[in-house]
C-alpha positions, -999 to 999 in steps of 0.1 A, spaced: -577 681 473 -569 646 475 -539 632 462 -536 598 446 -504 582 448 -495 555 416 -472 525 421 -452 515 391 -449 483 384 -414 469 395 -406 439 371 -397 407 388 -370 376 375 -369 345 387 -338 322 401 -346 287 391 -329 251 388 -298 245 409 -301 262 434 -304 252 474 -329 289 478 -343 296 441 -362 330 444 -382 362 428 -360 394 427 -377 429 411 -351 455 397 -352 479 435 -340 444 452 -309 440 424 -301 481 426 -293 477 463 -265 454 454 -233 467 450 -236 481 419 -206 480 388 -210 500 357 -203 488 318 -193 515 289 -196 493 260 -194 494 223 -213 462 202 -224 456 164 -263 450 163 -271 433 135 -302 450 129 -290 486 142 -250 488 139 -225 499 161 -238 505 198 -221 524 226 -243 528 257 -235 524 297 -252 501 318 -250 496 358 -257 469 380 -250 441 400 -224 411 387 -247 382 374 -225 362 399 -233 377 429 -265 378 420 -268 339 414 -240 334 440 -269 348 469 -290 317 454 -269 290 467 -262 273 438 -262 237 441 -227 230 437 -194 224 462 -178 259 460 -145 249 473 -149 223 440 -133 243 409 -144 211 387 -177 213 402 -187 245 395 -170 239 358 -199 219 346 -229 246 354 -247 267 327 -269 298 335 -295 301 310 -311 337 309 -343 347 294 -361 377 284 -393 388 284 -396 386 246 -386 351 251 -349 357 242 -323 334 253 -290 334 262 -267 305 273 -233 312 302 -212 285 313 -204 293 352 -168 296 343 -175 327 323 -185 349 353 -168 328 386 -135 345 398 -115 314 394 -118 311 360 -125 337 333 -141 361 357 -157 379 332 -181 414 347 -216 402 333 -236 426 347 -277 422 356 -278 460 340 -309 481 369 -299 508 345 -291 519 308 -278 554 298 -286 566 334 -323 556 329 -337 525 350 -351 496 340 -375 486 371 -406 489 345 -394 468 319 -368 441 339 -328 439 341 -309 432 311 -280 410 308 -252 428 299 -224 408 288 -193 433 280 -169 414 266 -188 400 235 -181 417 203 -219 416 189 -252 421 215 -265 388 210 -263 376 245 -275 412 257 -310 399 272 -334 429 279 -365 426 303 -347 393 323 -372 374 334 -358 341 345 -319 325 352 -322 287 351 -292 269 363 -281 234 352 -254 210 357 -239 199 319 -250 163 320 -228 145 291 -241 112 304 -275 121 284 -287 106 251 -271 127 220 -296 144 197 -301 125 169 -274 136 142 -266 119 108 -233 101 112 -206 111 99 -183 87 71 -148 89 63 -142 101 30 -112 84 8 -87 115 7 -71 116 -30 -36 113 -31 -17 142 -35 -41 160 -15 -39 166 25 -65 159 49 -56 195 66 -47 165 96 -8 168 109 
């Protein structure tokens, strides 16, 4: 009797932008990290309250293996860096570095390889981001991190300008 054997399909994510060696890393690569676990409770807008318990690598290690393309010994440098995460379902969510680096708020986002004990090598790592009070930044099926340097030297989006308005006496501008 012959025996076939089926390989399931490990989903992939890719490290892109500022980094010195962007690269491709499926779910088994991220669950042989040191792994940190997440019980946490959120308000889904479209489901309530959630409680479920995620484990995984920190999103900084993670990006931190990447090389990003910033001094490291530089706090100020590393201040101006954003990690843009996106899903499969095309679901985005915006970090600045600052959120997850040990230097600053040092915040455990996690790149979740499980959820309620189950993994997620099919369907891709999900950002977990524990200390937000809603799941908006929770980004199932990762598929990409993109990291930028802020640039404020760029053109402004076109916005309508804003006028002074004449404040009537009597009343206060809410300025002290």
């Amino acid at each position: 009797m012959e025996h076939s054997s089926r390989t399931q399909r490990t989903a992939v994510l890719e490290l892109t932008g500022a980094f010195a060696r962007p690269s491709l890393i499926d779910v088994a690569e991220l669950a042989r990290r040191p792994l940190h676990q997440a019980e946490v409770t959120f308000a889904c807008a479209t489901s309530g309250i959630q409680r479920h318990r995620f484990q995984g690598p920190l999103l900084h290690d993670v990006v931190l293996a990447a090389a990003p393309g910033f001094e490291l010994r530089r706090r100020k440098d590393r201040a101006g860096f954003l990690l843009s995460v996106t899903g499969a379902d095309g679901h985005h969510a915006v970090l600045s570095w600052g959120e997850i680096d040990p230097d600053f708020a040092h915040q455990p986002v996690l790149l979740a390889t499980r959820a309620d004990g189950q993994p997620l090598d099919a369907c891709g790592p999900q950002l977990v981001v524990p200390q937000d009070r809603c799941g908006g930044r929770y980004v199932s099926g990762v598929t990409r991190i993109h990291l930028t340097a802020l640039d404020l030297t760029a053109p402004a989006l076109t916005a309508p300008a804003l006028t002074a308005q004449p404040v009537a006496e009597g009343h206060s501008s809410g300025v002290q």
